[in-house]
C-alpha angles and dihedrals in degrees: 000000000000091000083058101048085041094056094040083053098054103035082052081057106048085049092053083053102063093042111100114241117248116225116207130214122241128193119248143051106354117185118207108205104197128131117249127190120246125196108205116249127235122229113279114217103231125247098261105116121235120279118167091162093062109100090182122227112288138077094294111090130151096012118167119172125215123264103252119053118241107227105203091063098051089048086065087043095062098039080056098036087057093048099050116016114038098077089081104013127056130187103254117358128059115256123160085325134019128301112243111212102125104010091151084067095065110020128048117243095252089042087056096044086044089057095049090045107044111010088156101061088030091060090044098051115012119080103204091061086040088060085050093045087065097034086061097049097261098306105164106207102234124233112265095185091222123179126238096261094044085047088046086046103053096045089054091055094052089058082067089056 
């Protein structure tokens, strides 16, 4: 009688091993773990229309810059431009604020200095920094209290973008 029941046991066994197990669904969070394929996304220029007869509100009016860039002070730009700005800018893809590649496309020179020099009064007053407040979720650029010559600097290096 215990072989029986032995070989009934085992053979019970042998049959529960080939069945599939059943998962069953629960409610609730479910992760799905695969692998999917990105493609990397350009920059994408931001929704603010074009306006290179803005100058922006703020000291700087009527700047023009030569034709050649002088690249000692761009130099001084970039150095500054990487202390202070990348955090939220990068060259050429949008992060909390605008990518700047090409700025001079789209602002005028005094509209850009105005904006490094002064973000808080331009948010307040400009419309243009006010449409690009909203387009990046309400960032506000933070004041950096840069001098002239760092203002002047960083808008040179930018030239070289």
């Amino acid at each position: 009688m215990k072989k029986l029941l032995s070989v009934l046991a085992l053979g019970a066994l042998l049959a529960s091993c080939g069945e599939e197990k059943k998962e069953e669904k629960k409610g609730g969070f479910e992760m799905n773990r695969t692998k999917t394929e990105t493609k990397a996304v350009e920059a994408k220029s931001e929704g603010v229309p074009v306006d290179m007869d803005n100058q922006g509100v703020g000291p700087y009016k009527d700047i023009s810059f030569d034709a050649d860039i002088n690249a000692e002070l761009a130099t001084a730009g970039e150095a500054k431009f990487k202390a202070v700005c990348t955090a939220c800018h990068m060259v050429d893809k949008r992060l909390i604020g605008p990518a700047l590649k090409g700025v001079y496309e789209r602002r005028s020179p005094a509209w850009v200095m105005n904006m490094i020099a002064n973000p808080d009064k331009m948010l307040k007053e400009d419309p243009i920094a006010k449409a690009l407040l909203k387009e990046y979720n309400n960032a506000i650029m933070l004041n950096q209290n840069l001098s002239d010559e760092d203002t002047r600097a960083v808008a040179e290096y930018l030239r070289t973008l």
